[in-house]
C-alpha positions in Angstrom: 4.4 -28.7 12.1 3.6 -25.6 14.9 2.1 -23.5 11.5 0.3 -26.5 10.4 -1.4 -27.2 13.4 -2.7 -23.9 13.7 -4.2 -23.6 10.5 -5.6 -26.8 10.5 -7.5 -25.7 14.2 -8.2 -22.1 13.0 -9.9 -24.4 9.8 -11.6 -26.8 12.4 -13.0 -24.0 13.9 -14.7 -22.0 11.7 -16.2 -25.3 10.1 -17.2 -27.0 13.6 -20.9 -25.6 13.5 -20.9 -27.9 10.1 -18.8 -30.9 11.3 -20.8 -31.1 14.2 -24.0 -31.2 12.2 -23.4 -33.4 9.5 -20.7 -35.9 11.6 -22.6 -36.4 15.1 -24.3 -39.5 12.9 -20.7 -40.8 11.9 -18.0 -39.8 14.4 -19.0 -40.4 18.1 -18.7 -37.3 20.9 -15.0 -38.7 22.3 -13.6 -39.2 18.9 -14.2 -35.0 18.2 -12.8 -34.9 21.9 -9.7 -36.8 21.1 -8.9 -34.5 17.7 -9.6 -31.1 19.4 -7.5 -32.3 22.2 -4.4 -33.6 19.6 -4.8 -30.5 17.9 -4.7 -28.2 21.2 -1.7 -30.3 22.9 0.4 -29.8 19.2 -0.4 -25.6 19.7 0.4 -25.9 23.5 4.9 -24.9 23.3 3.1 -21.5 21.2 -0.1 -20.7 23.5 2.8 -21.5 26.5 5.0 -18.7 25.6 2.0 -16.2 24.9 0.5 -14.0 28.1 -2.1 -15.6 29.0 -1.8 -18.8 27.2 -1.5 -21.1 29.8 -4.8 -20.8 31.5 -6.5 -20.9 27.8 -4.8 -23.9 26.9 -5.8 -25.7 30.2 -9.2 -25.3 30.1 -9.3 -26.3 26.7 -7.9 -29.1 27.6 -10.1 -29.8 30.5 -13.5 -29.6 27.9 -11.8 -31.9 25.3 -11.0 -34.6 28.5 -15.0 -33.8 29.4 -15.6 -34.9 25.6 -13.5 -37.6 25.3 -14.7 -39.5 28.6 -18.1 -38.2 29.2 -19.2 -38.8 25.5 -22.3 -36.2 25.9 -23.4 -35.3 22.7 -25.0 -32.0 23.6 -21.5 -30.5 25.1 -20.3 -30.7 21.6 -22.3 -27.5 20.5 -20.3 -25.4 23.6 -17.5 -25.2 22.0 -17.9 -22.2 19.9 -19.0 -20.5 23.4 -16.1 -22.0 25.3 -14.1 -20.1 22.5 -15.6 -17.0 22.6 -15.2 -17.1 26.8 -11.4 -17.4 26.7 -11.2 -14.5 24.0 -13.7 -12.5 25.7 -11.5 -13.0 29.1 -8.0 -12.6 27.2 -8.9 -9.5 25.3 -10.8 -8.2 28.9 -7.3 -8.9 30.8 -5.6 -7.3 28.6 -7.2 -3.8 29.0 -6.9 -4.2 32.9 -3.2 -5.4 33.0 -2.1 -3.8 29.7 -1.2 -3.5 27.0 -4.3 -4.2 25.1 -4.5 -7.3 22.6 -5.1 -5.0 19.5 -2.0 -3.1 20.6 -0.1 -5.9 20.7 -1.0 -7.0 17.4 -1.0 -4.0 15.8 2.6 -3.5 17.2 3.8 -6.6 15.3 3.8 -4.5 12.3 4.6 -1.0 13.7 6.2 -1.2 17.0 6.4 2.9 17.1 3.1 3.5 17.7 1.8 7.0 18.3 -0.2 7.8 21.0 -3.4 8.4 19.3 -3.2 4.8 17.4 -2.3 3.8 21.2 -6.2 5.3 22.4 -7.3 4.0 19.5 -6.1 0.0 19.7 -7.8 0.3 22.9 -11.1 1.3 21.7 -11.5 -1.4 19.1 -10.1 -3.9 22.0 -13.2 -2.8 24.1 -15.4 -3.6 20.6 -14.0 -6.8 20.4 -15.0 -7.6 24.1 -18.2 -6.2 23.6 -18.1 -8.6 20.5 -17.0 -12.1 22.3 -19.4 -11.5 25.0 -22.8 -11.3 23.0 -21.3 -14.0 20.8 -20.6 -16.3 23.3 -24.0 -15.1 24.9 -26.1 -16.3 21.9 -23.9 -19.2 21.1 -24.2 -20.3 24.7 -28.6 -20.0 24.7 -28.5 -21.5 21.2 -26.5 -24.4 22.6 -28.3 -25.1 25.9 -31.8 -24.5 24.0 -31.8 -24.2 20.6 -32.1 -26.5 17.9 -29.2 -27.8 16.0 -30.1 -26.0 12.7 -30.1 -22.4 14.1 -26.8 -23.1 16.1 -25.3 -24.5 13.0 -26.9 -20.7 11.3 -25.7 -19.0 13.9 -22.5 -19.9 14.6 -21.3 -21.2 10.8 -22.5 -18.2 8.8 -24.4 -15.4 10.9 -21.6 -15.0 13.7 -19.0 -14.8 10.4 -21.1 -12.5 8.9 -20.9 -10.1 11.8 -17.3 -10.6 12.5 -16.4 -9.6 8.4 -18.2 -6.5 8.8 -16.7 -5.9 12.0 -13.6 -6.4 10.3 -13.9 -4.2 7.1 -15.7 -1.5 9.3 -12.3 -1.1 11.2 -10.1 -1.3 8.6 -12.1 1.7 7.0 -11.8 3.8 10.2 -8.1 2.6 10.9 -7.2 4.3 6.8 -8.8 7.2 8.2 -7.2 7.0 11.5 -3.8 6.6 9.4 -4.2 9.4 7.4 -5.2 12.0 9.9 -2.4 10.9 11.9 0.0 11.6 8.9 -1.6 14.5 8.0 -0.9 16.8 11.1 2.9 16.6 10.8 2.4 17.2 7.3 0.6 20.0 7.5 3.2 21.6 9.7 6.1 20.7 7.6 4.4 22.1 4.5 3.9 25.4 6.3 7.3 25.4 7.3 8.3 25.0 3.4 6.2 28.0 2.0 8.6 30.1 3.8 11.8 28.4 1.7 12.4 30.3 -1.2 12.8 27.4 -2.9 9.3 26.5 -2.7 5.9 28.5 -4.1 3.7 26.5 -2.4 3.4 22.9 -0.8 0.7 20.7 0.2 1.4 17.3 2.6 -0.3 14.5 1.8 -0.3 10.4 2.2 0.9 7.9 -0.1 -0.5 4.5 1.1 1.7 1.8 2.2 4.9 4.3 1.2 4.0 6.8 4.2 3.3 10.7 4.4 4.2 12.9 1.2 4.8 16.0 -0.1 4.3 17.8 -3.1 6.1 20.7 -3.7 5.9 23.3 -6.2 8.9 25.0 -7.0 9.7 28.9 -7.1 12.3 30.1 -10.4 14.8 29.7 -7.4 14.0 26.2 -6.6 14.0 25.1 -10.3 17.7 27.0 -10.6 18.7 25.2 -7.5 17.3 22.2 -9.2 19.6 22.2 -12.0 22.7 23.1 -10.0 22.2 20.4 -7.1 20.1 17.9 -8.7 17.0 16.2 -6.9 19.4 14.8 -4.0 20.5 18.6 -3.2 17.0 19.6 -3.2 15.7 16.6 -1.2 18.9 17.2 1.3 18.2 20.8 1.8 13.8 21.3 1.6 14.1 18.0 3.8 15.5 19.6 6.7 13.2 22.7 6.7 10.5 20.3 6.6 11.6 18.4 9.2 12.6 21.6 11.7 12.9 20.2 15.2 10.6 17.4 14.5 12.2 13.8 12.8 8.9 12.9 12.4 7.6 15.4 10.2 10.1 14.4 7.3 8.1 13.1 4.3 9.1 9.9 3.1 7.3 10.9 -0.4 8.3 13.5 -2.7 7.1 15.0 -5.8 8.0 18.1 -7.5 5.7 20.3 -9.4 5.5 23.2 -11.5 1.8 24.2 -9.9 0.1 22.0 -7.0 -3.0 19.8 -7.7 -6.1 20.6 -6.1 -6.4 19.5 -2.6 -8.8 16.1 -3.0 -5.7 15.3 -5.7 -2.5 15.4 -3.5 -2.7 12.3 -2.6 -3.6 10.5 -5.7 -0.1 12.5 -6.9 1.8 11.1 -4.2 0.9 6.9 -4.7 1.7 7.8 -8.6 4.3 6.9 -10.2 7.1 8.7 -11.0 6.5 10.3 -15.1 8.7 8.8 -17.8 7.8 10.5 -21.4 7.1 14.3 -21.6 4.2 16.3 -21.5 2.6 17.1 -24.8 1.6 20.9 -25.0 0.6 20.7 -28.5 1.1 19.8 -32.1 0.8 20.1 -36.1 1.9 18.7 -38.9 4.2 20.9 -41.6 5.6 20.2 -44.3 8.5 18.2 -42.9 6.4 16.4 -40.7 5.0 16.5 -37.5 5.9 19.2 -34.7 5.6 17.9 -31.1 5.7 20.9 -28.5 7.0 19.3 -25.3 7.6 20.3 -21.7 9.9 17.6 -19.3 8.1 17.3 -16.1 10.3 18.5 -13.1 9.6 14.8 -11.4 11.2 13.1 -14.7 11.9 9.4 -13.5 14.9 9.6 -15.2 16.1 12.8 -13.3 16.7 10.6 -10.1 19.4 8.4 -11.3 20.6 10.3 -14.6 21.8 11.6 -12.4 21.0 12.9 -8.9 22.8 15.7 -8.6 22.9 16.8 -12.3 19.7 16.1 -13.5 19.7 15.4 -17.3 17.5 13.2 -20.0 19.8 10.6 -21.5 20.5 10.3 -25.2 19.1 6.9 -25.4 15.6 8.4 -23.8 15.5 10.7 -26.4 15.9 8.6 -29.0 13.2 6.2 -27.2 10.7 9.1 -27.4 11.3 9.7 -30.7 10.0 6.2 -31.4 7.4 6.1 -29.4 5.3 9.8 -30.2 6.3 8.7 -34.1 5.1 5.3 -33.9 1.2 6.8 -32.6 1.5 9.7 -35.2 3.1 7.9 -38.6 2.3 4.5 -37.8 6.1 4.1 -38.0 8.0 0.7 -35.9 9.0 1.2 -32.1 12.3 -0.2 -32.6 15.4 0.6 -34.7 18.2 -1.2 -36.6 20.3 1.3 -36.6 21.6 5.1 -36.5 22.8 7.7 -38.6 24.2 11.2 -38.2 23.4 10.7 -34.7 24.2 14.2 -32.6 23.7 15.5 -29.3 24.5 19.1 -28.8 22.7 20.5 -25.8 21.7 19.1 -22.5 17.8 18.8 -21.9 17.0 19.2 -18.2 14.0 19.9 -16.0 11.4 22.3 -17.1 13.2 22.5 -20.2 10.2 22.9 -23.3 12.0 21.1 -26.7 9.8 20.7 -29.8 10.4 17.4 -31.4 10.3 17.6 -35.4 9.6 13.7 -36.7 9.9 13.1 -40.5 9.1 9.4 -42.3 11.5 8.5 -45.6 9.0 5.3 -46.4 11.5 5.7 -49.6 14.5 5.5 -47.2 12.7 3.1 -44.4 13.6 6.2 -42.1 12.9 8.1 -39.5 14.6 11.8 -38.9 14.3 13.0 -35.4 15.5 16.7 -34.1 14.6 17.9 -31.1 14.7 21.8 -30.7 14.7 24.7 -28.1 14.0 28.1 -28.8 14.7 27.1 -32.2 18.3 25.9 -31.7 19.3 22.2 -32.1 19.3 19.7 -29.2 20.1 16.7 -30.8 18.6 14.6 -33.8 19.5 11.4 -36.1 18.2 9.3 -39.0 16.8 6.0 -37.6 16.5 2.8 -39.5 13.5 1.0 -39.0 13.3 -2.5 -38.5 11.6 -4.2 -41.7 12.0 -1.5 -44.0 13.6 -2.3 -47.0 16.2 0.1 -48.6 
């Protein structure tokens, strides 16, 4: 009922320039006094248990009684300023007595704020003051002196208007805000990783709603360490030595690289997704088929829970792939019906560079897969294709 309430007056209040206008010939002055003050009274065990709320609710209370028994058309149009007032004094309060409104919002949703954020949620409290009080100012002349049209303008669209750009203006500086505040710790923790000798170079970064990043690019020693401890061991150990004495500066985002992006790219590597197929370095056709020169990316999906301390590609991803680059190339199905002479005989890991051979029976309705490295079997198998017929 509470939630319902609420939206129904948040709804009420934004359309009241518009009620007032088009229902002061239908509803009479103590009937709007009687809803505002229903609506108010419902909200009153909330705005009760909020700082402040008390005093906001009673003189709310005191206009809508005004309304309801003095039936004065005119006082109608002071309600957008009587809003205004109470935010204008509640927001004003709050930087005197602490803390101020927009850190107690923003707080809601990340009560570890830093200090910076801190200055900063004081800053826009002090725009929104600044807001209220030349709102309410305007609404207030508009009201005593105007004529209905332009305060229906004013306050129904034009004093919207304002508040949306106010609005998208400080969500635009609050990203910024966000990233530079990520950004110093990540800085430092990436400096602290060029000295690993794990890493050949690292760059810190931010990945949106997942937190700071980094992307790492690893030395011959870090691949090696790689494949003996898996990404959980290299997570474990480069975590740490990004970290140092500082919790903070542990990256929630990781990505593993053979060389780093550019700079204006880090973070666009970070929000991305995790790879799934190989990289294709190249390819021809021969006379078996086609030749697919391949490199597994070190940040493999796959790699993170197949398996995290032993990184390997399973058989049934390999056979996956096969489908998928033939299925492009030969115009071949993307499923199977079954498998012959299927045979694994060599583990493909990260880094690894296989060249996949793919050769079409449309005799046979099948497809012959054998993956390679250095010219030595990995693992390969005839695949029957769905609808072929034999």
């Amino acid at each position: 009922m509470r939630k319902l309430s609420d939206m129904v007056l948040v709804i009420v209040g934004i359309l009241f320039p518009f009620i007032v206008y088009f229902g002061m010939d239908h509803v009479s002055t103590p009937v709007f006094g009687l809803i505002l003050g229903g609506l108010w009274l419902i909200r009153a065990p909330a705005l009760l248990r909020q700082p402040g709320g008390g005093w906001m609710l009673g003189i709310t209370l005191i206009y809508c009684t005004v309304l309801a028994f003095g039936g004065e058309e005119r006082l109608l149009r002071w309600y957008p300023s009587l809003i205004c007032a109470l935010l204008f004094g509640a927001f004003g309060l709050s930087l005197k007595f602490g803390p101020p409104m927009i850190e107690r919002i923003a707080r809601v949703t990340e009560p570890d704020l830093p200090p910076v954020a801190v200055a900063y949620t004081r800053k826009v409290t002090w725009v929104w003051v600044g807001f209220f009080f030349l709102n309410g100012t305007a609404s207030a002349l508009l009201a005593g002196w105007g004529p209905l049209s332009w305060w229906t303008f004013y306050n129904g669209i034009l004093a919207y208007s304002v508040m949306g750009v106010l609005f998208l203006g400080e969500w635009i500086l609050r990203q910024r805000l966000r990233r530079r505040i990520n950004k110093a710790p990540m800085d430092a923790a990436a400096s602290r990783l060029r000295s690993h000798p794990w890493v050949a170079g690292a760059a810190g970064g931010y990945a949106g709603k997942k937190g700071p990043g980094m992307v790492v690019a690893l030395s011959a020693a870090g691949r090696t360490a790689l494949l003996r401890h898996g990404r959980t061991g290299l997570l474990n150990e480069l975590g740490q030595q990004a970290a140092g004495d500082d919790a903070l500066s542990t990256p929630l985002v990781w990505r593993f690289v053979a060389d780093l992006p550019g700079t204006q790219h880090i973070d666009d590597a970070l929000r991305a997704e995790l790879p799934t197929e190989p990289v294709v370095l190249g390819e021809h056709r021969d006379d078996e088929g086609v030749v697919i020169d391949l490199e597994l990316p070190l940040d493999l999906a796959c790699f993170a829970e197949h398996f995290p301390e032993a990184p390997v590609v399973p058989g049934v991803l390999q056979v996956g792939w096969a489908l998928s680059f033939a299925a492009v190339r030969l115009g071949t199905p993307t499923t199977c019906r079954g498998m012959d002479a299927l045979k694994f005989q060599r583990l493909l890991r990260p880094g690894d560079r296989p060249q996949l051979l793919l050769r079409h029976d449309k005799e046979r309705g099948r497809l012959q897969f054998v993956y390679r490295m250095n010219g030595e079997p990995v693992s390969s198998a005839y695949l029957r294709l769905d609808g072929a017929h034999v």
